[in-house]
N, CA, C and O of each residue as an XYZ file, in Angstrom:
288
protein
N      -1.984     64.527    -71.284
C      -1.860     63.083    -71.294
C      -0.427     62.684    -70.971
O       0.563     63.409    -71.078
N      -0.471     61.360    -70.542
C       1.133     60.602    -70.163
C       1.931     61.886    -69.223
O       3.110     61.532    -69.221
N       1.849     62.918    -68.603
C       2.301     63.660    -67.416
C       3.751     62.504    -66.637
O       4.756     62.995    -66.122
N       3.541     61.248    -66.722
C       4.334     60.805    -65.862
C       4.949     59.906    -66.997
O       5.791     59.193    -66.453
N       4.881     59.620    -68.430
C       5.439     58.524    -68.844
C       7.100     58.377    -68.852
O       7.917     57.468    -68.995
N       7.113     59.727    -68.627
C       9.144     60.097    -68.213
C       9.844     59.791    -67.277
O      11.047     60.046    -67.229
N       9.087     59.094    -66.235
C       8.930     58.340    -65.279
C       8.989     57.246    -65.251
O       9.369     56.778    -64.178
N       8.606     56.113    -66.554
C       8.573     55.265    -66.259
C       9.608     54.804    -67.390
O       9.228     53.793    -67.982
N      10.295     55.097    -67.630
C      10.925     54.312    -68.904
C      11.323     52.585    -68.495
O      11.175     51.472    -68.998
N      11.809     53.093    -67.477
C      12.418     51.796    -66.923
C      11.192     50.373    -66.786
O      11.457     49.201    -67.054
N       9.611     51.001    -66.212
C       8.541     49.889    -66.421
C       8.122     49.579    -67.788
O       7.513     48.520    -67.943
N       8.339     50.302    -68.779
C       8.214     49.953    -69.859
C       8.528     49.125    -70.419
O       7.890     48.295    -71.067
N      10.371     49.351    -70.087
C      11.245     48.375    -70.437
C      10.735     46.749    -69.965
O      10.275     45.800    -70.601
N      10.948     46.891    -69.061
C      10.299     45.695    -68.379
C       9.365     45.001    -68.825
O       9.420     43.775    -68.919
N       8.303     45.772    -69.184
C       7.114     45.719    -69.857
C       7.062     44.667    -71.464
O       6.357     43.768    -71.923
N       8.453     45.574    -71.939
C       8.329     44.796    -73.269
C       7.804     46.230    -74.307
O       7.949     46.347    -75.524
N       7.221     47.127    -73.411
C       6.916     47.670    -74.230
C       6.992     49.281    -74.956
O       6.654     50.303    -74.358
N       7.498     49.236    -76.324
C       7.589     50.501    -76.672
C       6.574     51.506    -77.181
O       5.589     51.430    -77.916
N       7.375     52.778    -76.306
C       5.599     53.521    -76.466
C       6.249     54.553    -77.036
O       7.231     55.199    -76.671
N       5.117     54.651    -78.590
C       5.181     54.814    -79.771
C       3.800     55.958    -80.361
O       2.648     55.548    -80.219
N       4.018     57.248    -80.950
C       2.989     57.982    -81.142
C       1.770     57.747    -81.364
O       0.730     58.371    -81.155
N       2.096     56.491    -81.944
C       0.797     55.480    -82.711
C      -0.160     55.051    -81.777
O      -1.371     55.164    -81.965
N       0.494     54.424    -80.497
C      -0.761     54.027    -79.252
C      -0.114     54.543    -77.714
O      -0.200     53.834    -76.712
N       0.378     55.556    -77.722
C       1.084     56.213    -76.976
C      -0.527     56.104    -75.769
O      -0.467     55.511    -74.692
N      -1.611     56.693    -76.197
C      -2.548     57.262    -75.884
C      -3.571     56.166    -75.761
O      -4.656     56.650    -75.439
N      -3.620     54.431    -75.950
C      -3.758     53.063    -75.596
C      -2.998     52.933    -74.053
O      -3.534     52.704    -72.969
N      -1.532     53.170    -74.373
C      -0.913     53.088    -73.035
C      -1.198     53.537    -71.849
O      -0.976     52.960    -70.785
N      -1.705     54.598    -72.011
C      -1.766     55.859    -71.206
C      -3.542     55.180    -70.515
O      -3.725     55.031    -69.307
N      -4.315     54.959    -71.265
C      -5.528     54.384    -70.796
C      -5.721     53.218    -69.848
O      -6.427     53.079    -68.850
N      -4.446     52.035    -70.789
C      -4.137     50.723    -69.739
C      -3.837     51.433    -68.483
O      -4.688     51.378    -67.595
N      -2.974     51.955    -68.323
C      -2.497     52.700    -66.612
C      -3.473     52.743    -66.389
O      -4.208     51.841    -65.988
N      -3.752     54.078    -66.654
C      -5.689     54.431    -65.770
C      -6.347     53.453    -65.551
O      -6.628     53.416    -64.353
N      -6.841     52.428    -66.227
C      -7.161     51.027    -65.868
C      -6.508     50.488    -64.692
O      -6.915     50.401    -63.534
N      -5.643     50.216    -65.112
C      -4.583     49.473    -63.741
C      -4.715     49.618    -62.565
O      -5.051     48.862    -61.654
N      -4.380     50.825    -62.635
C      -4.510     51.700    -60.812
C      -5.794     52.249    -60.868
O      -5.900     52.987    -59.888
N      -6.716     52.254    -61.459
C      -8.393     52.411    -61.144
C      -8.531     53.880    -61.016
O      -8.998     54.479    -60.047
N      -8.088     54.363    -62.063
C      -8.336     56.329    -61.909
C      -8.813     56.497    -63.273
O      -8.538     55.834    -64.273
N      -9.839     57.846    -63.085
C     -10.491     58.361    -64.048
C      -9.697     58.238    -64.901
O      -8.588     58.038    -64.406
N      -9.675     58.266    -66.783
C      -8.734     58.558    -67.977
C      -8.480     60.184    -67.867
O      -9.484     60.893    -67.794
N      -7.798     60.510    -67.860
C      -6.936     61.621    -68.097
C      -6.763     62.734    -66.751
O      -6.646     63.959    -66.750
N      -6.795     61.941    -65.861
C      -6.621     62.379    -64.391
C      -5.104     62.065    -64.047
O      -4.598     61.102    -63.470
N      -4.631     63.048    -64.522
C      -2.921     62.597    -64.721
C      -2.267     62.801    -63.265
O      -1.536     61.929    -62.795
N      -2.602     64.160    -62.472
C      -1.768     64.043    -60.976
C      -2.160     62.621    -60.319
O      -1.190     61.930    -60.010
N      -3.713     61.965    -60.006
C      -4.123     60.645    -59.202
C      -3.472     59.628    -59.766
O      -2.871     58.862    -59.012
N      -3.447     59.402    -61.163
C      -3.535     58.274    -61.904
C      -1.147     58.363    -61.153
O      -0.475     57.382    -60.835
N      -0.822     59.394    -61.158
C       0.261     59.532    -61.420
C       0.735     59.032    -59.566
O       1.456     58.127    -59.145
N       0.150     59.815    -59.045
C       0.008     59.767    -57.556
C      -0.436     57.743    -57.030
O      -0.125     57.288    -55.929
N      -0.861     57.262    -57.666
C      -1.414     56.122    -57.239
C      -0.662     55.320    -57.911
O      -0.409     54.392    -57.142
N      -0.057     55.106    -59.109
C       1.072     54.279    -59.450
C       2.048     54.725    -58.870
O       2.734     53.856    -58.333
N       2.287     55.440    -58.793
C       4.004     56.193    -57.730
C       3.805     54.954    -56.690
O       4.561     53.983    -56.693
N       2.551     55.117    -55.676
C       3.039     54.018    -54.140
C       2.834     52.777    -54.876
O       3.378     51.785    -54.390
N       2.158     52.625    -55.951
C       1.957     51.135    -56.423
C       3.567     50.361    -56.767
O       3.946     49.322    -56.227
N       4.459     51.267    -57.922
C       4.940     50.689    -58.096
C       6.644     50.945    -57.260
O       7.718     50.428    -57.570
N       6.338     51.911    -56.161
C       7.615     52.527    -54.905
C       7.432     50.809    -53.882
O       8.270     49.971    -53.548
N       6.095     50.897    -53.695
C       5.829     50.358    -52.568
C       6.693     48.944    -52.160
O       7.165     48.798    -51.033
N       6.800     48.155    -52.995
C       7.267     46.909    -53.177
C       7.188     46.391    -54.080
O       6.328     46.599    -54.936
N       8.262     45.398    -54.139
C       8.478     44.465    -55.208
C       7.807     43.617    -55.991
O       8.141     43.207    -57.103
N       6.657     43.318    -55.247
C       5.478     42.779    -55.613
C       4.270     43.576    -56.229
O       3.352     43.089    -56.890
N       4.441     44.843    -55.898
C       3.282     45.372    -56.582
C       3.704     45.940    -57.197
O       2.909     46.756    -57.663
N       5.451     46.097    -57.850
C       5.643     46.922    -58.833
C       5.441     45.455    -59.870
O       4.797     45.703    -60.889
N       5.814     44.280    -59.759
C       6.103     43.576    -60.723
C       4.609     42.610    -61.101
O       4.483     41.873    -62.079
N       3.756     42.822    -60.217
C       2.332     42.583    -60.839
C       1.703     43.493    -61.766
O       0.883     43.228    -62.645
N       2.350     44.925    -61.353
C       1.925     46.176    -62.375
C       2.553     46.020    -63.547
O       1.890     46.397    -64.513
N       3.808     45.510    -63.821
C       4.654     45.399    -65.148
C       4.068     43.516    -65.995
O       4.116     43.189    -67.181
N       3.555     42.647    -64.709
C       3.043     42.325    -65.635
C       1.140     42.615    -66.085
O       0.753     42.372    -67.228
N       0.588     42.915    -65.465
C      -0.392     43.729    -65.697
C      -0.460     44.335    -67.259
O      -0.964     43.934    -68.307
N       0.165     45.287    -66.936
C       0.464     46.358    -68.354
C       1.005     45.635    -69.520
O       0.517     45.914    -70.616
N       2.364     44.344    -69.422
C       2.455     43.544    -70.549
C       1.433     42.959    -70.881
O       1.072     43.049    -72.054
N       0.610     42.128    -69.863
C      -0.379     41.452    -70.463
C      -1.242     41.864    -71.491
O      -1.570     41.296    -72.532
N      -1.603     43.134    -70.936
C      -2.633     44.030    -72.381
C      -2.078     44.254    -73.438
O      -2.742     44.364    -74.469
N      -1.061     44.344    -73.433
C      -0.195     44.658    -74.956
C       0.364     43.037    -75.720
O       1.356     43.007    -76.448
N      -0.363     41.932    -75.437
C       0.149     41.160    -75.690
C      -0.316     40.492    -76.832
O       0.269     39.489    -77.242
């Protein structure tokens, strides 16, 4: 699980949100949601947010708010 969350510290931040042992594994599900990959398909899920949120500015910052929204 979370394979890439070392990766993202910085969308987190953004996010608002701290990821915490407690729903570490909530977080990790919202993604998979997000970018539309099986739950615990960590290279795709990892592979498909990479161009989501590389690609542009716009689809990184619909993804950060995306992911805040659920935690809200």
């Amino acid at each position: 699980m979370s394979c890439y969350f070392r990766h993202l510290k910085d969308i987190f931040d953004e996010a608002g949100i701290e990821v915490a042992p407690s729903h570490k594994k909530q977080v990790d599900r919202a993604i998979h949601q997000i970018v539309g990959t099986n739950y615990k398909d960590c290279p795709d899920t990892w592979r498909k947010l990479k161009a989501q949120i590389m690609a542009d500015g716009q689809k990184r910052r619909d993804f950060i708010t995306e992911l805040s929204n659920t935690f809200k």
